[in-house]
C-alpha positions as CSV (number, residue, x, y, z in Angstrom):
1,X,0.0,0.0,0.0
2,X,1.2,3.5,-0.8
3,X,2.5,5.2,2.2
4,X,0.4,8.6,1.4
5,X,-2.4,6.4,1.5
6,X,-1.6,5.4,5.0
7,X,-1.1,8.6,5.6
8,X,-4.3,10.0,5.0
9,X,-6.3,7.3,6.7
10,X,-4.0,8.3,9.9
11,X,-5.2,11.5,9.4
12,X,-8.3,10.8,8.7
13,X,-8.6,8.4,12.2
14,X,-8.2,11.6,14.0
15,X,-10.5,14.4,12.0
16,X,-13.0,11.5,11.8
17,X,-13.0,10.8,15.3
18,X,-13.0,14.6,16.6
19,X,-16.0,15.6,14.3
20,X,-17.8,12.6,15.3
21,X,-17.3,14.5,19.1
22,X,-18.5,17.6,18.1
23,X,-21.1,15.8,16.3
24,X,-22.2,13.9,19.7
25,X,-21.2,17.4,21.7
26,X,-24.3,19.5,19.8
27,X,-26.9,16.2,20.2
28,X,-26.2,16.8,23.9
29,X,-26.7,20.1,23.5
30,X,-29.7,19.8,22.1
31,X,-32.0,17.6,24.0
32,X,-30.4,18.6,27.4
33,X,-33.4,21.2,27.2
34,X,-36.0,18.1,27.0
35,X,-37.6,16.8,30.0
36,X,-35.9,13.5,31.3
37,X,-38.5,11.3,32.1
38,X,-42.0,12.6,29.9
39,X,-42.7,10.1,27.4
40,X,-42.4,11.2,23.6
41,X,-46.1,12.8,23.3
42,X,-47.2,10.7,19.6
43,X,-50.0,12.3,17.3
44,X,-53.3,10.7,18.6
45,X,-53.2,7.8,15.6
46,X,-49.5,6.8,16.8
47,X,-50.3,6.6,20.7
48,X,-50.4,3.2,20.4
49,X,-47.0,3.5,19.8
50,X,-46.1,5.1,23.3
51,X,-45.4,2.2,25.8
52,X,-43.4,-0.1,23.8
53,X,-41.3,2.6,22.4
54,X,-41.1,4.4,25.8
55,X,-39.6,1.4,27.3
56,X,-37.1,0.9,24.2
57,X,-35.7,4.3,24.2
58,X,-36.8,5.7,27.6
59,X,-38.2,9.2,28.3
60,X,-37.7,12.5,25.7
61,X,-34.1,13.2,26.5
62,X,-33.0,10.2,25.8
63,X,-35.2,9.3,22.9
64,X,-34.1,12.7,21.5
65,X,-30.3,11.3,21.7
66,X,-31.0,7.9,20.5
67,X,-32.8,8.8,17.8
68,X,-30.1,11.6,16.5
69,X,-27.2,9.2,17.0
70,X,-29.3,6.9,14.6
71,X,-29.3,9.5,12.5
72,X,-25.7,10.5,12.2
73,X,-25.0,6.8,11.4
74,X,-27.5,6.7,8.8
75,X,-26.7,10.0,7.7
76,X,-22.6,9.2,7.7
77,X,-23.8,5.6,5.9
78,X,-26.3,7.4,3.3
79,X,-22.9,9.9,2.2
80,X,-21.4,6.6,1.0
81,X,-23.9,6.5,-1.7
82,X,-23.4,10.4,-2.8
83,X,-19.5,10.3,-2.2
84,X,-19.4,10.1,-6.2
85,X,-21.8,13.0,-6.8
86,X,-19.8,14.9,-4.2
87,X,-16.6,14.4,-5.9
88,X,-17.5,15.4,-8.8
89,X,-19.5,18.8,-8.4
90,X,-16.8,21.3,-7.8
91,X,-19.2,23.7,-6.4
92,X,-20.5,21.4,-3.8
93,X,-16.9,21.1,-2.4
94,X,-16.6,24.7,-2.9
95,X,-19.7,25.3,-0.3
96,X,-17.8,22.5,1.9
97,X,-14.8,24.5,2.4
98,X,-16.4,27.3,3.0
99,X,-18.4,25.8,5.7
100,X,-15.3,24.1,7.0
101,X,-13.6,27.1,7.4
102,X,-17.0,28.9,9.1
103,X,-16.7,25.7,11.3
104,X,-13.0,26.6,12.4
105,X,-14.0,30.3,12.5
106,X,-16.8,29.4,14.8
107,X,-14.8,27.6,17.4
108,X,-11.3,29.6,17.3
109,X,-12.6,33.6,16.4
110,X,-13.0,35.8,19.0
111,X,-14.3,39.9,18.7
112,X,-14.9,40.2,22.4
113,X,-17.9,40.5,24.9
114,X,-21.5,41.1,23.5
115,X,-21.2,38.9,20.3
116,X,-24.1,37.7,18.8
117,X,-22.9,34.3,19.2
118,X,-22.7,33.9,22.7
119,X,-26.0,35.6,22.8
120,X,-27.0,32.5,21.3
121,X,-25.1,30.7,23.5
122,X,-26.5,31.8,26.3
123,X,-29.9,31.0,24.9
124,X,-29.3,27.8,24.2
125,X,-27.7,27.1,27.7
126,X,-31.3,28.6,29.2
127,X,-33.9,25.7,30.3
128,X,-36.7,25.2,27.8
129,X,-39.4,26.8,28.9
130,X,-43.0,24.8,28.6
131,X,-44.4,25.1,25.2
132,X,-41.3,26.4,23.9
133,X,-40.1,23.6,21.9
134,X,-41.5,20.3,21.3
135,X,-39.6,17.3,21.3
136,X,-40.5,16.8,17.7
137,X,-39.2,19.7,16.3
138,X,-36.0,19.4,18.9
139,X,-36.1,16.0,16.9
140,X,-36.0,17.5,13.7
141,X,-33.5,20.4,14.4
142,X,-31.0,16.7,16.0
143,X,-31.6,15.3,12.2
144,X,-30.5,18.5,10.2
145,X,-27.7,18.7,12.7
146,X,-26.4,15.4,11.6
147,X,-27.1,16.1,8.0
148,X,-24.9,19.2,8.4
149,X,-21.9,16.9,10.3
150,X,-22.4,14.1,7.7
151,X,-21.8,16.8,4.7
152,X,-18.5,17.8,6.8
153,X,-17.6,14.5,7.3
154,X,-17.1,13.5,3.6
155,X,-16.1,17.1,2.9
156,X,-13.5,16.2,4.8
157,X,-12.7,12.8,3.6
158,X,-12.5,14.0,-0.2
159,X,-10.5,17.2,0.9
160,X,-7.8,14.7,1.9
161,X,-8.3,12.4,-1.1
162,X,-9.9,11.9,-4.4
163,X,-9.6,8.2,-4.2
164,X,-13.0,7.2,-3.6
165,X,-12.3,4.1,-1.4
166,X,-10.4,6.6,0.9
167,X,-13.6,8.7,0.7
168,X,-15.5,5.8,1.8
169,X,-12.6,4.8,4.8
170,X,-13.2,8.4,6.0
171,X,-17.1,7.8,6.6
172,X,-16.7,4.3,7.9
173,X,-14.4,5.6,9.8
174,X,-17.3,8.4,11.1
175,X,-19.5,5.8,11.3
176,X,-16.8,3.0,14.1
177,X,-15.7,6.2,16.0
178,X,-19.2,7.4,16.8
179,X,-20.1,4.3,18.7
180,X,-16.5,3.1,19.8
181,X,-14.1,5.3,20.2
182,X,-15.7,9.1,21.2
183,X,-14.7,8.3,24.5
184,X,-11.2,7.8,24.2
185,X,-10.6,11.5,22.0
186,X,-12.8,12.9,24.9
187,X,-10.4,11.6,27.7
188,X,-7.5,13.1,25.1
189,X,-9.1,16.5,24.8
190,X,-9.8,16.6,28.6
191,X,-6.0,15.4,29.7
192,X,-4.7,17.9,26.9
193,X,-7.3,21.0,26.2
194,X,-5.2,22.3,23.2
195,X,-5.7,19.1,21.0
196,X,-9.4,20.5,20.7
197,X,-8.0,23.2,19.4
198,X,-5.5,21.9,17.3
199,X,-8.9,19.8,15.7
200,X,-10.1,23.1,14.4
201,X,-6.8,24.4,13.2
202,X,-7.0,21.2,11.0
203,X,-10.8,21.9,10.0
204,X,-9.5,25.2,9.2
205,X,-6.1,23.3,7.0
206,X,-8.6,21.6,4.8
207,X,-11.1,24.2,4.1
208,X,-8.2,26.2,2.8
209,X,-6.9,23.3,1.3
210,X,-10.5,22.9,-0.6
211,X,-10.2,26.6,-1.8
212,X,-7.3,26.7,-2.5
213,X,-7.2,23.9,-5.1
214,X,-10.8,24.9,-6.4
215,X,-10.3,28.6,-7.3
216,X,-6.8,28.3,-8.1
217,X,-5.8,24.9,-8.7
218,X,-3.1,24.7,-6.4
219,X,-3.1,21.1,-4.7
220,X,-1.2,19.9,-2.0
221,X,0.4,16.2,-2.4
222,X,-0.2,14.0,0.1
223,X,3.2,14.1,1.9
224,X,2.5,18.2,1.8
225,X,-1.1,17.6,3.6
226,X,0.1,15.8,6.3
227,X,3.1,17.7,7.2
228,X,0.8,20.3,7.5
229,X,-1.0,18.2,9.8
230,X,1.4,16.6,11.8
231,X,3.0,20.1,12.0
232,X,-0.3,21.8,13.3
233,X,-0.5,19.4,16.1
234,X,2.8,19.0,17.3
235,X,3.1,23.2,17.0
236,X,-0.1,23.5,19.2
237,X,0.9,20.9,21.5
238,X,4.4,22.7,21.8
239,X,2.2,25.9,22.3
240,X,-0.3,24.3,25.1
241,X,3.3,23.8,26.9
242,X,5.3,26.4,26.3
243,X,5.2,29.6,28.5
244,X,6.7,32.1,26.0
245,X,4.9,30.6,23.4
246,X,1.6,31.6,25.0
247,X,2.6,34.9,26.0
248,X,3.8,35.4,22.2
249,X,0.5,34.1,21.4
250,X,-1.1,36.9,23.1
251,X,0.1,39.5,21.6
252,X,-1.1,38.2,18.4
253,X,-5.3,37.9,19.3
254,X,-5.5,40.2,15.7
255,X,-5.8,36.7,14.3
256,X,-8.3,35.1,16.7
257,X,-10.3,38.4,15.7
258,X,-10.2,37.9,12.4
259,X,-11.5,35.0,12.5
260,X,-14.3,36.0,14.5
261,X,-14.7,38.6,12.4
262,X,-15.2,35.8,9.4
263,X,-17.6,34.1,11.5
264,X,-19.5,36.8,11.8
265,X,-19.7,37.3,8.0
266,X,-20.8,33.8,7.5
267,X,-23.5,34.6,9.9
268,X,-25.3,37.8,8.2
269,X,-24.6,36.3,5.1
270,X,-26.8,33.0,6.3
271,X,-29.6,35.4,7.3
272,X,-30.7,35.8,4.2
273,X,-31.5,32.2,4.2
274,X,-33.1,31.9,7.6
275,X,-35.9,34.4,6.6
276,X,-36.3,32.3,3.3
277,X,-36.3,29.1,5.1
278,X,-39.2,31.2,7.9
279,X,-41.6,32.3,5.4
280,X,-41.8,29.2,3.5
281,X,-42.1,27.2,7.4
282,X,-44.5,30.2,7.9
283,X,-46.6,29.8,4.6
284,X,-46.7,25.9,4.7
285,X,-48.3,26.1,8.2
286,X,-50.6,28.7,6.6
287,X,-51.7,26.5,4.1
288,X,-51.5,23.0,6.1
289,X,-53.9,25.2,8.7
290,X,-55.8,26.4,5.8
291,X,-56.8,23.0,4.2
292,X,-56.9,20.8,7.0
293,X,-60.2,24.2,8.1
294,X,-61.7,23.2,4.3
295,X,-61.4,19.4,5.2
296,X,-63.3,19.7,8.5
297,X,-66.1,22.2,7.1
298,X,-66.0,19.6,4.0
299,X,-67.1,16.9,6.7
300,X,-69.7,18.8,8.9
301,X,-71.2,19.6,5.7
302,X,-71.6,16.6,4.3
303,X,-72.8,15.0,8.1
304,X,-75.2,18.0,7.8
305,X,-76.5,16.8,4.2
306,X,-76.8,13.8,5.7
307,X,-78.6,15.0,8.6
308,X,-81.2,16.5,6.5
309,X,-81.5,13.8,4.2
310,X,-82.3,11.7,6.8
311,X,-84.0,13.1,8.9
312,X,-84.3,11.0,12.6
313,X,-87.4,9.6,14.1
314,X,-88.2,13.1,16.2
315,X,-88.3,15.1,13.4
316,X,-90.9,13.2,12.2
């Protein structure tokens, strides 16, 4: 086997198993707001439903979790099938650097207090309030989440490689590390912070790797890629160590600015598409509310009709 094929699947072990983390980090997230111990509350023709399901996955919470791990290994698995497709749409890997490097800039920028990003972290950290939420659409938001992870994850995989069947490593890598091996880059991350980090220096690598070969068609080998790797962990690791290094480090926050200041472009430049993604929620509930009022006067209509039509024995 080539050795910058073994390379990449090195590599690929660790990005693999750090977004599958984050992947698992914003599930938790996410249904920490759900109540632990209600049952999931089913439409009226699916309670039958609620027992034997409560006592498979237990109450909200942890359906909530259960059922958006499920989804990222579906969603991981179902990227197999579309790793072709991916690979061959320039544009699409385009849109996955860019999001990669809005990923990095997410975790690593910083513009100071008052941001609208910790605004929304502090909202999320809030307890959901009744009524605020449902599980089901905390169930939904859980799926898109893992579509979004599952995108990166083959992003990812291809940024490293072309070679489809080190495309399809990468996943079923995604797919092992989810179940198995979280734990063991959690205990990593805890014993040395910085390697978290140094994950989203290397998010940040390949989304300027991705760019950088789709709008100017300069492409790394793969010797090049993972010295720039190996060199972006074992420089943060030196960094997380070193006490000049970090006082070196903070004369330069310019950088961890700018990239806050990129992530805040990605953020107003996504508006756009949250109001367009609101009205259509908003008109499809005004429509779904619309014909499910012409259904039910259809039906008291027609019991009317029938009522007159056949008339009972006291009206006669």
């Amino acid at each position: 086997m080539d050795l910058g094929v073994v390379l990449i699947v090195l590599q690929l072990i660790y990005l693999e198993g750090i977004l599958s983390i984050d992947n698992a980090a914003v599930l938790g997230a996410m249904v920490s707001r759900l109540p632990r111990e209600d049952p999931i509350p089913w439409p009226r023709f699916l309670r039958f439903l609620q027992h034997p399901v409560h006592r498979l996955l237990g109450g909200q919470r942890l359906a909530a979790l259960k059922v958006g791990l499920l989804g990222a290994y579906i969603g991981r698995g179902s990227m197999l099938f579309i790793a072709t497709w991916v690979v061959q749409n320039r544009w699409l890997l385009l849109l996955g650097g860019l999001y990669l490097i809005k990923l990095a800039a997410d975790h690593l920028g910083d513009i100071g207090p008052g941001t609208p990003e910790e605004d929304v972290q502090h909202a999320v950290g809030e307890p959901l309030q009744r009524g605020e939420r449902s599980f089901w659409s905390v169930v939904v938001a859980v799926e898109l989440a893992d579509l979004a992870f599952s995108l990166d994850n083959v992003v990812a995989a291809v940024a490293l490689s072309r070679e489809l069947w080190v495309v399809f490593t990468g996943v079923a890598l995604g797919i092992i590390t989810m179940r198995f091996a979280a734990g063991i880059f959690v205990w990593m991350i805890q014993r040395y912070p910085v390697l978290e980090a140094a994950a989203y220096l290397l998010v940040l690598n390949i989304g300027i790797e991705l760019l950088l070969e789709d709008l100017w068609h300069i492409k790394l080998n793969d010797a090049q890629k993972f010295a720039v790797s190996a060199g972006t962990l074992v420089l943060t690791l030196i960094y997380g160590r070193s006490v000049m290094l970090q006082r070196i480090g903070q004369r330069i926050t310019w950088l961890k600015r700018v990239l806050g200041v990129i992530s805040l472009l990605f953020l107003w430049t996504l508006k756009p598409i949250g109001w367009l993604f609101s009205g259509f929620a908003g008109v499809t509930r005004v429509l779904a509310l619309f014909f499910a009022t012409r259904i039910r006067l259809a039906r008291n209509a027609r019991r009317l009709a029938r009522e007159v039509s056949n008339p009972g024995p006291e009206s006669e």
